[in-house]
N, C-alpha and C positions, 0 to 999 in steps of 0.2 A: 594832713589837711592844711589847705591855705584859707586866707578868710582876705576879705578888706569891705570895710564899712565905707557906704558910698559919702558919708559926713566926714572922714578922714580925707577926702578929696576936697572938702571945700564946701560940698551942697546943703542945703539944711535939707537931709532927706534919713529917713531910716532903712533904706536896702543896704540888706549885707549880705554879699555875696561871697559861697564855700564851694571848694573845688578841691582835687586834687593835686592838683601843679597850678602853677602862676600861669599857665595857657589857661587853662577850664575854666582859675576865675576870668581871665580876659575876653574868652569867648562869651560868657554870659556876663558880662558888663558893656562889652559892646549894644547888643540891642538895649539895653538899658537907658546906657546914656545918650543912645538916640532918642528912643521914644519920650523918655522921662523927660531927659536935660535937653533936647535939642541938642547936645553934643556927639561931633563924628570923632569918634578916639583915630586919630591916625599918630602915625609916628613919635612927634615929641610929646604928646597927651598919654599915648600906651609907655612910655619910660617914663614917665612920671607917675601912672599908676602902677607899673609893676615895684615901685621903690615902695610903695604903701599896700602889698598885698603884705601880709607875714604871717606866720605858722599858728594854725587856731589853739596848739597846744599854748601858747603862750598868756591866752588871754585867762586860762583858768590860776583861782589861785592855787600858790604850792605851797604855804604855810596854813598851820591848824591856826581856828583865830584862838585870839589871850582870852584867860581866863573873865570871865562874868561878859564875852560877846556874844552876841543874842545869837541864839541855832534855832533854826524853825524847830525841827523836830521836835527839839524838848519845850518848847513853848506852846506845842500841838499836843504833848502828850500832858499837860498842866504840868510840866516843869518849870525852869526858868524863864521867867519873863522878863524885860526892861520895865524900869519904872520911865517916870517922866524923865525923871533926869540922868536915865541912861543906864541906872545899874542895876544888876541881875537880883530878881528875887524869886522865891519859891512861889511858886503857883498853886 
C-alpha cells in the first residue's frame, strides 16, 4: 500500500490518500487537488508529489513501547494507567 497525506504537500488540509501503486494514489489526488486546492497537478506538481507518496507500512510503529508507556488496553481493562506526570500505575 502507498499512502501520502495531502499536509505533506504543503496544504493545511487532512486528506490522505491509499492506493496500491503511486498511480491509484495519483489518480485519486488529482480530483482532489482540483476541487479542494484549486490546483491542476500537471507534470512538475505530479513529480513532486510522487516524491511524497511512500509505503503506508512505514508509518506503523515497529518497536514494542519501553516499559511503564501507556497501552490502552491495560488502561481499559484497570491496568495501568499514567499519572499526571506520566508514570504507569496500577489501576
Amino acid at each position: 500500500m502507498k499512502i501520502l497525506h495531502c499536509r505533506d504537500a504543503g496544504f493545511d488540509c487532512d486528506a490522505v490518500v491509499e492506493g496500491t501503486t503511486v498511480e491509484d494514489v495519483l489518480e485519486q489526488v488529482r480530483p482532489h487537488a482540483k476541487e479542494v486546492h484549486d490546483l491542476v497537478v500537471d507534470e512538475p506538481v505530479e513529480q513532486q508529489l510522487r516524491e511524497l507518496v511512500r509505503d503506508a507500512s512505514s508509518e506503523l510503529p515497529t518497536a514494542k513501547p519501553a516499559p511503564g508507556f501507556w497501552q490502552p488496553e491495560a488502561a481499559a481493562g484497570g491496568g495501568l494507567q499514567l499519572s499526571k506526570r506520566g508514570e504507569a500505575q496500577r489501576g
